[in-house]
C-alpha positions as MATLAB code, in Angstrom:
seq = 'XXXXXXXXXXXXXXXXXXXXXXXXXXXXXXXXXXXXXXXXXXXXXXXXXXXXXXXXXXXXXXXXXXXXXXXXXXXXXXXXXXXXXXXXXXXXXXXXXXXXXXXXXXXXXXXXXXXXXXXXXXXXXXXXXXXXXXXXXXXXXXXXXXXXXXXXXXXXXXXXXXXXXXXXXXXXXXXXXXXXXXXXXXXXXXXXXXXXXXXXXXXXXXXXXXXXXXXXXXXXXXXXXXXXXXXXXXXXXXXXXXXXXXXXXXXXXXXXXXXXXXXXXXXXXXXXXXXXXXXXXXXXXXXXXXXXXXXXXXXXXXXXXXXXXXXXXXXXXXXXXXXXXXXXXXXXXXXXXXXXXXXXXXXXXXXXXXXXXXXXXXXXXXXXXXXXXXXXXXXXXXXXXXXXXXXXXXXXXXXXXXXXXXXXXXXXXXXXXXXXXXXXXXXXXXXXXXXXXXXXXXXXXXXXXXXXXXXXXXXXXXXXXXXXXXXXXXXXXXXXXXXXXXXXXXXXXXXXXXXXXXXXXXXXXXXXXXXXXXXXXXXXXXXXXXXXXXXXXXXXXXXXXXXXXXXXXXXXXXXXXXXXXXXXXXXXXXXXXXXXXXXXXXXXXXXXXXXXXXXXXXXXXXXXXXXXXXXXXXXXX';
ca = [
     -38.567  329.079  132.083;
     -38.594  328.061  128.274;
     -39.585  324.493  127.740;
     -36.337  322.887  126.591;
     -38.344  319.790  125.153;
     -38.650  316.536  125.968;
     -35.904  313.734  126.515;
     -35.692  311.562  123.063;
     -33.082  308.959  124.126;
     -30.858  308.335  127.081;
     -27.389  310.070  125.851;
     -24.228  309.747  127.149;
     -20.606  310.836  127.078;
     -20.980  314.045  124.902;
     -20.546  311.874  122.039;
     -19.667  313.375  118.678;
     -19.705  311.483  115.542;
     -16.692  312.183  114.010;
     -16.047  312.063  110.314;
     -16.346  308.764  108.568;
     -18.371  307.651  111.544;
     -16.045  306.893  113.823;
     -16.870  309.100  117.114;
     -15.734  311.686  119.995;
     -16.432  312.036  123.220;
     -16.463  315.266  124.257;
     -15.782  316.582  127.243;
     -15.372  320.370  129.090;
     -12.534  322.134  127.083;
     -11.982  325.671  126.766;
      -9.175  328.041  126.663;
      -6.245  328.598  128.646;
      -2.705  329.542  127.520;
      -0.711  327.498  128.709;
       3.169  328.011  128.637;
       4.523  324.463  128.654;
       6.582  322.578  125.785;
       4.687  320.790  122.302;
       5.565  317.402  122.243;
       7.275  316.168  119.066;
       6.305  312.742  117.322;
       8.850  310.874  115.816;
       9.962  313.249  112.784;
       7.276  316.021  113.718;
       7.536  319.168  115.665;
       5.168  320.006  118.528;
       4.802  323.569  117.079;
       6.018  326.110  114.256;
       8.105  329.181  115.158;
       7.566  332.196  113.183;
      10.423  334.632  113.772;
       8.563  337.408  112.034;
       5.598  339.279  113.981;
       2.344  339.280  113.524;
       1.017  342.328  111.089;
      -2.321  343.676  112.389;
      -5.958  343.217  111.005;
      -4.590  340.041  109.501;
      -7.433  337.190  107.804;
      -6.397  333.075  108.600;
      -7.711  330.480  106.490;
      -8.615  327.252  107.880;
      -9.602  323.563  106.549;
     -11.073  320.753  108.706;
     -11.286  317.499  107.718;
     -14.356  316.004  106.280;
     -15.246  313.222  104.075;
     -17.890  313.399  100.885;
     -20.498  310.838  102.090;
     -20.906  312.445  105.415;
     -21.775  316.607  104.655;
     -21.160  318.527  107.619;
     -23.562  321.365  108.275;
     -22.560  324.405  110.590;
     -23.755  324.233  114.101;
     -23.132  327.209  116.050;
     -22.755  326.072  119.518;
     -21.268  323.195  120.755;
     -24.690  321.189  122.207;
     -25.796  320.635  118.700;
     -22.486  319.315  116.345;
     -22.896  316.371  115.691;
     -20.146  315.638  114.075;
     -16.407  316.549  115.211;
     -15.486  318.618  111.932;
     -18.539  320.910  113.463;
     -16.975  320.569  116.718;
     -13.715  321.624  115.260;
     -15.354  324.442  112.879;
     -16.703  326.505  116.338;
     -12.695  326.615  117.836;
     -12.676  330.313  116.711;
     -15.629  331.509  118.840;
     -13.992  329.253  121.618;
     -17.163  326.579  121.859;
     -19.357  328.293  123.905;
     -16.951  326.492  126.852;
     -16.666  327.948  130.369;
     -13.633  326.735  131.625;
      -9.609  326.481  130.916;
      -7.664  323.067  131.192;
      -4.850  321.981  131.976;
      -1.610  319.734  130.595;
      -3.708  316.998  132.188;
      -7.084  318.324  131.132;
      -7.856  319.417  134.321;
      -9.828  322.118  135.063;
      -8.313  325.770  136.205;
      -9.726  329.272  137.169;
      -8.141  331.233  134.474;
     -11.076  331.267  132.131;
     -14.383  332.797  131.325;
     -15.654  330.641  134.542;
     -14.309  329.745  138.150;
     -14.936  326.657  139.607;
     -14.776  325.642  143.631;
     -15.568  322.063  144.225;
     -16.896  321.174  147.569;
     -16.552  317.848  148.269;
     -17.625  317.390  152.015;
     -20.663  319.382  150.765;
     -21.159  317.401  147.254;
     -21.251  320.668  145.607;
     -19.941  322.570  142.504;
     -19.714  326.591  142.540;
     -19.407  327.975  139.058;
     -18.576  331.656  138.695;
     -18.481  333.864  135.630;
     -16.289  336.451  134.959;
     -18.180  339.412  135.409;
     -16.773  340.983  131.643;
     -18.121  337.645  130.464;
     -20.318  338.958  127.295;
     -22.030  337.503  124.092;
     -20.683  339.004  121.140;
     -24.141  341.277  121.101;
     -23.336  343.188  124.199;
     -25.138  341.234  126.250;
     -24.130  339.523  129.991;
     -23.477  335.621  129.752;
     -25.476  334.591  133.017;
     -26.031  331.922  135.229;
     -29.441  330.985  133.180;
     -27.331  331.035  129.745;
     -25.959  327.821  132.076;
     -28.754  326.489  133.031;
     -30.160  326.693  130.134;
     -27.322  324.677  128.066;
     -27.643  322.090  130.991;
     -31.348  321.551  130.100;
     -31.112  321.601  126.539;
     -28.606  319.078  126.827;
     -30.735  316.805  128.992;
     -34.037  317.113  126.503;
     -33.473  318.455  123.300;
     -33.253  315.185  120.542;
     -30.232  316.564  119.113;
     -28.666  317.920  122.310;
     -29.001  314.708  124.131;
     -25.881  313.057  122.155;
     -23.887  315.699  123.422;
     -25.318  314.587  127.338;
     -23.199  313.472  129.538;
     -24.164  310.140  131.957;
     -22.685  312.017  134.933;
     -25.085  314.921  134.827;
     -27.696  312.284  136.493;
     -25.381  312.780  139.776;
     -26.994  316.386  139.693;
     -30.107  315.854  142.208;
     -33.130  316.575  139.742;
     -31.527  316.092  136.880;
     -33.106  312.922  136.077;
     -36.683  314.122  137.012;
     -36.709  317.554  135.202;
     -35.135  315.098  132.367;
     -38.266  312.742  132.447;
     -40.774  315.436  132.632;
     -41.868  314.821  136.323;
     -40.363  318.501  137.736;
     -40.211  321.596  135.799;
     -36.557  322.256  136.876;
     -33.530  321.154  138.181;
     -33.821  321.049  141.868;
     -29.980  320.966  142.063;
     -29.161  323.761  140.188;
     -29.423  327.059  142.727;
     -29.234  330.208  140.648;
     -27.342  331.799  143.565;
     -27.773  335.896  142.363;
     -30.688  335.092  140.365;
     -31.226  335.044  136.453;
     -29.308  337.315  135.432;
     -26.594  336.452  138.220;
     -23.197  335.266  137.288;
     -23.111  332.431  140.065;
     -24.385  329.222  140.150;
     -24.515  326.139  142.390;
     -25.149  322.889  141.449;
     -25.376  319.978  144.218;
     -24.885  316.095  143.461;
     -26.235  312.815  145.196;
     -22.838  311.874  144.482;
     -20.236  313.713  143.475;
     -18.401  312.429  140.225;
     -14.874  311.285  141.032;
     -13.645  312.895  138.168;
     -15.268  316.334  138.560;
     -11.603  317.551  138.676;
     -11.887  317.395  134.969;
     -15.241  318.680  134.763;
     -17.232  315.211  134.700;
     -20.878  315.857  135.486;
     -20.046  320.201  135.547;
     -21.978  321.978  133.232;
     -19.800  323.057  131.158;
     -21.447  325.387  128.391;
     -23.570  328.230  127.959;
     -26.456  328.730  125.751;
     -27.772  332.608  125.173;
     -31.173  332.352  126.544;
     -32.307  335.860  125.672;
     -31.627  335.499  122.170;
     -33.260  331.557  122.158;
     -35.873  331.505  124.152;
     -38.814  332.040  121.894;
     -37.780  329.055  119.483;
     -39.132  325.951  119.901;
     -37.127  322.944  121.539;
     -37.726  321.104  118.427;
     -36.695  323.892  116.394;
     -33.624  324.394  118.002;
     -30.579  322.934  116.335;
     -31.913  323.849  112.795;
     -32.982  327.506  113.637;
     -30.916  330.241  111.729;
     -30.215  331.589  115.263;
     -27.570  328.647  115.815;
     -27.041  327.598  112.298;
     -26.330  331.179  110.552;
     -26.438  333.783  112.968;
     -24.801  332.397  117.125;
     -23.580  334.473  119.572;
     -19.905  333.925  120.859;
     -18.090  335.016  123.859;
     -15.156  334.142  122.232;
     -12.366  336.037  120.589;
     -14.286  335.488  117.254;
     -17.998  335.705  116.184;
     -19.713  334.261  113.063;
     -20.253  336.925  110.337;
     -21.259  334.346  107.384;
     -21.813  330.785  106.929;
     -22.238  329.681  103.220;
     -24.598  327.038  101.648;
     -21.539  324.668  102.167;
     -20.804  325.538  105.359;
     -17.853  327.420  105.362;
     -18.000  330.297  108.049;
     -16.387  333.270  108.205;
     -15.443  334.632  111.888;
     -14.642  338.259  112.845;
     -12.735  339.298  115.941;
     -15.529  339.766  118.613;
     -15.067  343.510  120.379;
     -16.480  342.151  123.402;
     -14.564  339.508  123.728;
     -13.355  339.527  127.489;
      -9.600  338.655  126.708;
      -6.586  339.566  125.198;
      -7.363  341.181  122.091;
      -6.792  338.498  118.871;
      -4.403  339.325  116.428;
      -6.585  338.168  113.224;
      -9.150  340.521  112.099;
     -11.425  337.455  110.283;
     -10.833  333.492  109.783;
     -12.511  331.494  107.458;
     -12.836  327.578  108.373;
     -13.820  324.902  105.118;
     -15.227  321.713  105.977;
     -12.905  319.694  102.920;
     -15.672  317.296  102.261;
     -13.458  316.388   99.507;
     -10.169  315.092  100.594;
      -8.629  314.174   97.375;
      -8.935  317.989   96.253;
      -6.169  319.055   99.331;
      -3.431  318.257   97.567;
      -4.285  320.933   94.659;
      -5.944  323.449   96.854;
      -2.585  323.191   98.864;
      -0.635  323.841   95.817;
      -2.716  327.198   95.232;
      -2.138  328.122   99.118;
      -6.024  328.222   99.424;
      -5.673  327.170  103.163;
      -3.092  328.403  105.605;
      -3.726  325.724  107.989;
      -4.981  321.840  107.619;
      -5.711  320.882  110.843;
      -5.117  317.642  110.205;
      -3.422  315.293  106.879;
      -5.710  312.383  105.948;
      -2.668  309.071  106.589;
      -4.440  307.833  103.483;
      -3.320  310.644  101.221;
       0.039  311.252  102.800;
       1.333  308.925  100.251;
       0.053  306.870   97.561;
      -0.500  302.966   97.042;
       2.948  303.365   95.467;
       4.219  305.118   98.631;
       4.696  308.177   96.450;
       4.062  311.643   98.258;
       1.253  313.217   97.651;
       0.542  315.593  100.629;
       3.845  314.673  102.014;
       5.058  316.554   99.204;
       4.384  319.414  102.058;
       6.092  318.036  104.805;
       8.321  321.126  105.592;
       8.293  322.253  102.007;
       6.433  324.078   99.306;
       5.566  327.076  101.790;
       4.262  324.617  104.824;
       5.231  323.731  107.865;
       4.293  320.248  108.955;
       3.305  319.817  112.685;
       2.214  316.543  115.070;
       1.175  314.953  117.919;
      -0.098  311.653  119.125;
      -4.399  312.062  118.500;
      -6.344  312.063  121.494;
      -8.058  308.633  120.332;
      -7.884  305.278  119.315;
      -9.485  302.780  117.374;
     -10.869  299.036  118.499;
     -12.784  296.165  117.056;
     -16.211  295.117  118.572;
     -17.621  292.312  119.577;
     -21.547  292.048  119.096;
     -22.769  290.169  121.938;
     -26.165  291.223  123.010;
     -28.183  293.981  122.492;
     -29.887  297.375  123.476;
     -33.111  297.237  125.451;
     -35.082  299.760  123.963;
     -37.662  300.021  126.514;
     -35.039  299.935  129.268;
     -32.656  301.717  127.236;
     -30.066  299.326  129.022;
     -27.870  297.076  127.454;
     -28.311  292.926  127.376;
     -25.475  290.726  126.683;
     -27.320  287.603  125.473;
     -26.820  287.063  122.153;
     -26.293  283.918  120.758;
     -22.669  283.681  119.590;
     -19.246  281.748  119.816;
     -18.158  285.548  120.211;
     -19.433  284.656  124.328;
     -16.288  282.741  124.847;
     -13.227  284.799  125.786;
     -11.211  282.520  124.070;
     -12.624  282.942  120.475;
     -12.659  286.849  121.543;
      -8.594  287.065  121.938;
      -7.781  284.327  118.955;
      -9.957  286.945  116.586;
      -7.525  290.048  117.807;
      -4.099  287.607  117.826;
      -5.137  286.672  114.530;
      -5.556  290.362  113.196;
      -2.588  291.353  111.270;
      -3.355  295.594  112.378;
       0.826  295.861  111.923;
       1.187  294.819  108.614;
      -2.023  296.906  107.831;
      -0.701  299.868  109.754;
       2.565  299.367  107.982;
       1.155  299.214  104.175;
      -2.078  301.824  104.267;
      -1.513  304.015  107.666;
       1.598  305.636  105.490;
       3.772  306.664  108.371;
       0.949  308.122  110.082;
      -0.501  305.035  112.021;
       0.638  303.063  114.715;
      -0.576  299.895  116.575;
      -2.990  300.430  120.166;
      -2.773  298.296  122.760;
      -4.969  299.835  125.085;
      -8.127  302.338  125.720;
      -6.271  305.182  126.303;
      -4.693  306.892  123.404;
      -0.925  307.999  123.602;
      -1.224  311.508  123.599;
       0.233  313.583  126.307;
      -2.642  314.997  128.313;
      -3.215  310.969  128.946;
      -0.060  310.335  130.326;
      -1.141  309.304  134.001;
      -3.484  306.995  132.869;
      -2.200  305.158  130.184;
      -1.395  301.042  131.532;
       1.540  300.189  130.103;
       1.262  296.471  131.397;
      -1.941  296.037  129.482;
       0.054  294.121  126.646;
      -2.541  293.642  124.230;
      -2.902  291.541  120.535;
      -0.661  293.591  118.706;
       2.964  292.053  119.563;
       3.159  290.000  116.339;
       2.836  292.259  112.788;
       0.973  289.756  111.054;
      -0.952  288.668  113.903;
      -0.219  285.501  116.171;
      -1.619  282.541  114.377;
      -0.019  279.919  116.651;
      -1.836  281.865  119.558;
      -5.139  281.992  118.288;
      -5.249  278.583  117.489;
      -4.035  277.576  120.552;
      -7.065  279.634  122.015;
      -9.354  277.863  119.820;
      -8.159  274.804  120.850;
      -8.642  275.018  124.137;
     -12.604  276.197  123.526;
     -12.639  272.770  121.880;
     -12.321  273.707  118.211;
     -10.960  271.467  115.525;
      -9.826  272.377  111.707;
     -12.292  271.096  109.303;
     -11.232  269.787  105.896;
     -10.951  273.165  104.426;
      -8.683  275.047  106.956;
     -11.385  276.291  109.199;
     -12.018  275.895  112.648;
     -15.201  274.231  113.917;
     -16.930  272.901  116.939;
     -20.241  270.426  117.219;
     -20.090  270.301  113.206;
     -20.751  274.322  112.913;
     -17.792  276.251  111.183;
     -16.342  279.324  113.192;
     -17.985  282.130  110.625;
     -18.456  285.386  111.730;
     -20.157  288.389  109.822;
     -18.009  291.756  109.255;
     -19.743  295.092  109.316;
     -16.466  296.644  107.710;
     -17.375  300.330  106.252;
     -16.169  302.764  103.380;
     -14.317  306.671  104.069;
     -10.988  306.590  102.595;
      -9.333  304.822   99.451;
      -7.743  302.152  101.728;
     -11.072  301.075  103.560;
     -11.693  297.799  101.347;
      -7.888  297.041  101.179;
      -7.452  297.083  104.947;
     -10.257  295.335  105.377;
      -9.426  292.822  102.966;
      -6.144  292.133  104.022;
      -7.685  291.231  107.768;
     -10.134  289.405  106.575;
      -7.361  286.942  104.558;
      -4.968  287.006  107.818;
      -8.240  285.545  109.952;
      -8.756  282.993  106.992;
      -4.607  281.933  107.559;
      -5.564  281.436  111.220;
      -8.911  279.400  110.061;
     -11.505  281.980  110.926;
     -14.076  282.496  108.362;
     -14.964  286.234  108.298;
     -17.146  287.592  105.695;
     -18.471  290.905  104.523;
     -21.670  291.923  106.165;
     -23.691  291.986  102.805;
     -20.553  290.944  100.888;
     -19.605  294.606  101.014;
     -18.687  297.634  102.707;
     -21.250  300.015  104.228;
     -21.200  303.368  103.982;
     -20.632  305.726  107.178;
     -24.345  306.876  107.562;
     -25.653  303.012  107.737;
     -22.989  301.693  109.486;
     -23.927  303.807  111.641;
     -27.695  303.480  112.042;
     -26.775  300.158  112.718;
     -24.975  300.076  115.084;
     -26.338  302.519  117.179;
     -29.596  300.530  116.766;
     -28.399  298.349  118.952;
     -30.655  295.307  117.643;
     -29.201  294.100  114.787;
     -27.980  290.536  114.591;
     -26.379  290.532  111.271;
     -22.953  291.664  112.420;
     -20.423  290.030  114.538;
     -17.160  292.459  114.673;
     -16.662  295.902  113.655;
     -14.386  298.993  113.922;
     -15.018  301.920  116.033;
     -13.124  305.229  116.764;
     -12.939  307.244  119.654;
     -11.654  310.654  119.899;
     -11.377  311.367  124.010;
     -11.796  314.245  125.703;
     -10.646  315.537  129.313;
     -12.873  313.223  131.241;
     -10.840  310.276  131.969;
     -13.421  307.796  132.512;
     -15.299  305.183  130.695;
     -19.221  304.905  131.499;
     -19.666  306.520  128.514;
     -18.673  304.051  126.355;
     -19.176  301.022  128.871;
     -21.904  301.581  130.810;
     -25.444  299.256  131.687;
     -27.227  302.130  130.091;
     -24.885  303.736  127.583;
     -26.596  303.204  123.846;
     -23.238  303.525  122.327;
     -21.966  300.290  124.513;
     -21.553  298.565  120.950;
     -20.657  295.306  122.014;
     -23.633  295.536  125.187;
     -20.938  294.269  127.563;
     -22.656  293.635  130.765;
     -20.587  292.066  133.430;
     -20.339  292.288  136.996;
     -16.599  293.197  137.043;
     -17.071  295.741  134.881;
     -20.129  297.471  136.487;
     -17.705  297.242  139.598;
     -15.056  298.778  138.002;
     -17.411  301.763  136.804;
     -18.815  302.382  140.179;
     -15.529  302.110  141.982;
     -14.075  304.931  139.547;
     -17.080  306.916  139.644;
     -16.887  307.057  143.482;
     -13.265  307.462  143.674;
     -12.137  309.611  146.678;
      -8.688  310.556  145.753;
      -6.677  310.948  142.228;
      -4.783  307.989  143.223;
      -8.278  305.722  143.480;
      -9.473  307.387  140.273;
      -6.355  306.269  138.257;
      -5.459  302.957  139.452;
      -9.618  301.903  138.772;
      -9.039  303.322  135.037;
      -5.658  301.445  134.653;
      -7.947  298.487  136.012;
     -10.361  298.949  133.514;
      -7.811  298.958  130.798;
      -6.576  295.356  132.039;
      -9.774  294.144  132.442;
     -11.382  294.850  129.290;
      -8.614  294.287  127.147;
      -6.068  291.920  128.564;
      -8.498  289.884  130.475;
     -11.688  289.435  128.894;
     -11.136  290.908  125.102;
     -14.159  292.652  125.215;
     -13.062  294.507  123.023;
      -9.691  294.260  120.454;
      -7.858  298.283  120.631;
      -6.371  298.178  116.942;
      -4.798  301.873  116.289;
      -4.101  305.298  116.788;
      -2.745  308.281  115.156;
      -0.351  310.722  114.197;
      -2.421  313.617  113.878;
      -0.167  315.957  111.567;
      -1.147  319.651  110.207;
       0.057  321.282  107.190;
       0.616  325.672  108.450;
       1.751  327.800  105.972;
       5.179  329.674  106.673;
       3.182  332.962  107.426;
       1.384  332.065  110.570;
       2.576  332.844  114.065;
       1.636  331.620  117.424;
       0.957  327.555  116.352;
       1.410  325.127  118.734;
       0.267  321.734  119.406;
       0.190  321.535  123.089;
      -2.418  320.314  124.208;
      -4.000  322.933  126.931;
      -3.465  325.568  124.553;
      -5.173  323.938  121.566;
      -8.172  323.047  123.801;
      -8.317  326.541  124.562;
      -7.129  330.150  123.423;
      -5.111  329.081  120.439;
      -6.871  330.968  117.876;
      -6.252  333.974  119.973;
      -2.643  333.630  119.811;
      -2.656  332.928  115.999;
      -1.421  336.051  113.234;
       0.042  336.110  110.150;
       3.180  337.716  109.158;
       2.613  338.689  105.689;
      -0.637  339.650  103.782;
       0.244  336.208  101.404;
       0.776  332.733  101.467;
       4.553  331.551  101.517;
       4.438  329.503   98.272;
       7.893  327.713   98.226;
      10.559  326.304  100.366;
      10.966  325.560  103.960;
       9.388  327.771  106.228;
      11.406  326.080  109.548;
      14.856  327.202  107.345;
];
């Protein structure tokens, strides 16, 4: 067995940074066509119909959001993107993913991998299909499995892609240490080069429905066995030249990372109607709007808010909102966005988290009058173009979150330009009085907290601006952290350091995946706890929905959670979410938004209907 490496940090959650630095947490997708209805958004469709067919050996062009001060280089399988335009840039080989989802993200046996959970037993059967190849010919095995599994669990770079509920596998946590030299849960059950594995848990994850704590990939050992664990995520094996078992391989990636796919022959399902695709990372955004005028991509997978319109609120991309040869599509984004409170910070012996630090941020009361005081509407309203709306919860409004969205979790965003009335009362009541100047103090120290606000788009500084005078109107001094914004790279070494005291509130952004539950992001132990919230509710609450014995159980504890951490105790402030819109030129066929079939075999299903762009009018007409 090929040394995967040792363990560099304690990962959890499959996190992905996403561009900008906000992040994802990604969880077991993979592809499944799914026959129920897009959802529309307000004024956007769920999906584009192309009357025309699809012409054969056609070639797709493809452009993923990125952002200039955050270059995204290709990473051919998903253990080792690190950031989500990566993520996004391996849909065309299908991820390396084993298993179909659901409308719910749950998982189902119509993929390259059955599943049979055992739950008497505490075990997980995964079988392969047995057509299940690597685009060289070669069998995808149960050790391709195992293999991803353990690279996850040591490699440095894997291990932000690690989930916290593969420690429920028994050995995980030993092999992961470096005190056994494998997994003593994992049973290779027709050997090596067998397509059937079981894996056994001490306890077995209470979402494992949607693949929490399943292994979910599949690395090609035979091809990456002789390079070093160290080596791993920067060898040309995964970087230039991966092996797919989905319905496109990698022929080229450039020195900018574009990457050109090619139908794979031995792909194990229906046979793709494209002949090549070529996906662009657009590091620059503020080039779209031309390259969209030249019909250099037939597909934007997703329309920066901040350049749907101008500071003037005139169009710019708009100006290809079901015009100029595109198609615009939406859906609610499978994320959200939240301010943080820093209250304690990351043990990095322990790797636990210690809420201890010395702030007025301890009080629950100062907590909610800094999110009544935020003015996110008035924000959302001005900068988020149309393409924004207010959160008031953890779970993000799209569709495959339906069952476990709380809609009594009211949240801080009633009032547009924030509740000053409110959050003075709160103040108040924590025995805080208005000094001379408008500010609110208590035992002669002014309420002044530090903002670690950061750059990525042209409205950054403006938003943050414009919250930073609405807490000022409710007498809370906020200022810059540095008296400036930070960029994306050291806003994020900060915070993920999980020791600086410099910083009282930020933003963060989550992108979810299909596991519905929140030790990833909330745990004792998880390193991207921002705020280190320890508490015993809310251990209790993530061991109650970890051992959840029925569907039921599992949702009313998240629900819980939501009330708890937002309505209760403002742990943290949920600010926004998004309209996730993409721009598809009137040639393509087969595009959808919904959601089981974008997780999945989408890219299968695409064609074109025309060797050309459409360059004019509306393609829905």
């Amino acid at each position: 067995m090929v040394s995967t490496g040792k363990k560099i940090g304690f990962g959890v959650g499959g996190l992905v940074i996403v561009a900008g630095a906000t992040w994802a947490l990604v969880a077991t997708t993979s592809n499944h066509t799914s026959t129920a209805k897009a959802v529309d958004v307000g004024s956007f469709k769920g999906d584009y119909k192309n009357s025309k067919s699809a012409i054969k050996n056609g070639s797709l062009t493809v452009s993923y959001p990125g952002n200039a001060s955050d270059p995204v280089s290709f990473a051919g399988y998903s253990e080792f993107a690190q950031w989500s335009a990566a993520q996004e840039q391996l849909d065309p080989a299908g991820k390396n993913t084993l298993f179909y989802v659901d409308k719910d993200g749950k998982l189902t046996n119509d993929g390259p991998a059955k599943v049979t959970v055992d739950k008497d037993a505490k075990t997980v059967t995964i079988k392969l299909r047995d057509d299940l190849k690597w685009s060289d010919g070669k069998d995808v095995t149960a050790q391709d499995v195992l293999f991803s599994l353990q690279t996850l669990a040591t490699n440095k770079v894997a291990s932000g892609n690690f989930t916290q509920a593969y420690t429920a596998i028994k050995g995980l946590s030993d092999y992961q240490n470096g005190k056994a030299k494998d997994i003593s849960g994992v049973k290779l059950d027709d050997g090596k080069a067998g397509k059937q594995l079981t894996v056994s848990y001490t306890t077995l994850p209470a979402a494992v429905d949607w693949g929490d704590g399943v292994p979910a990939y599949a690395l090609p050992y035979h091809d990456l066995k002789d390079v070093k664990s160290k080596d791993l995520a920067t060898s040309e094996k995964v970087t230039k030249n991966p092996l797919s078992f989905g319905p496109f391989k990698v022929a080229s990636v450039s020195s900018d990372s574009t990457v050109k796919y090619v139908k794979n022959s031995d792909y194990w399902g229906k046979k793709p109607k494209l002949n090549t695709i070529t996906c662009y990372v657009n590091q620059d955004q503020t080039k779209l709007e031309n390259d969209l005028s030249k019909q250099k991509f037939d597909i934007v997978t997703e329309a920066p808010a901040s350049l749907w319109k101008d500071g003037t609120n005139n169009p710019v991309l708009s100006k290809y909102n079901n015009d100029k040869g595109y198609a615009s599509t939406g859906y609610y984004n499978s994320g959200y966005w939240e301010l943080y409170f820093n209250l304690g910070h990351l043990n990095s012996k322990t790797s636990e988290n210690v809420q201890d630090r010395q702030t007025p941020l301890q009080d629950v009361n100062v907590r909610k009058a800094v999110g009544y005081a935020e003015n996110v509407g008035d924000v959302v309203k001005k900068y988020g173009n149309g393409l924004s709306v207010t959160a008031d919860t953890l779970v993000s409004k799209n569709e495959s979150k339906k069952m476990f969205y709380n809609n009594n979790v009211k949240g801080y965003q009633q009032k547009s330009s924030g509740d000053i009335k409110k959050a003075g009362s709160l103040l108040e009541k924590s025995g805080y009085k208005k000094d001379s100047s408008g500010y609110y103090a208590k035992d002669g120290k002014r309420l002044s907290l530090v903002y670690l606000a950061r750059s990525g788009n042209t409205t950054s500084e403006a938003s943050a601006k414009a919250y930073i005078e609405a807490w000022k109107k409710a007498g809370i001094e906020v200022k810059l952290y540095q008296d400036k914004l930070v960029d994306p790279s050291t806003w994020q070494s900060i915070v993920v350091d999980g020791n600086n005291n410099n910083w009282d509130i930020t933003d963060g952004g989550w992108s979810e995946g299909t596991v519905p539950t929140f030790d990833q992001l909330w745990s004792k132990s998880a390193p991207y706890n921002f705020g280190h919230v320890v508490s015993k509710e809310l251990t209790q609450n993530l061991s109650d929905t970890q051992t959840a014995t029925s569907e039921a159980s599992l949702v009313k504890n998240i629900k819980q959670f939501q009330k708890l951490v937002v309505d209760e105790q403002a742990y943290t402030i949920p600010t926004t979410t998004d309209i996730k819109v993409q721009l598809v030129n009137g040639r393509v066929t087969g595009w959808t938004t919904n959601f089981a079939t974008q997780q999945n075999d989408l890219y299968a299903q695409l064609g074109v209907s025309q060797s050309k762009p459409v360059t004019s009018g509306n393609p829905r007409k």
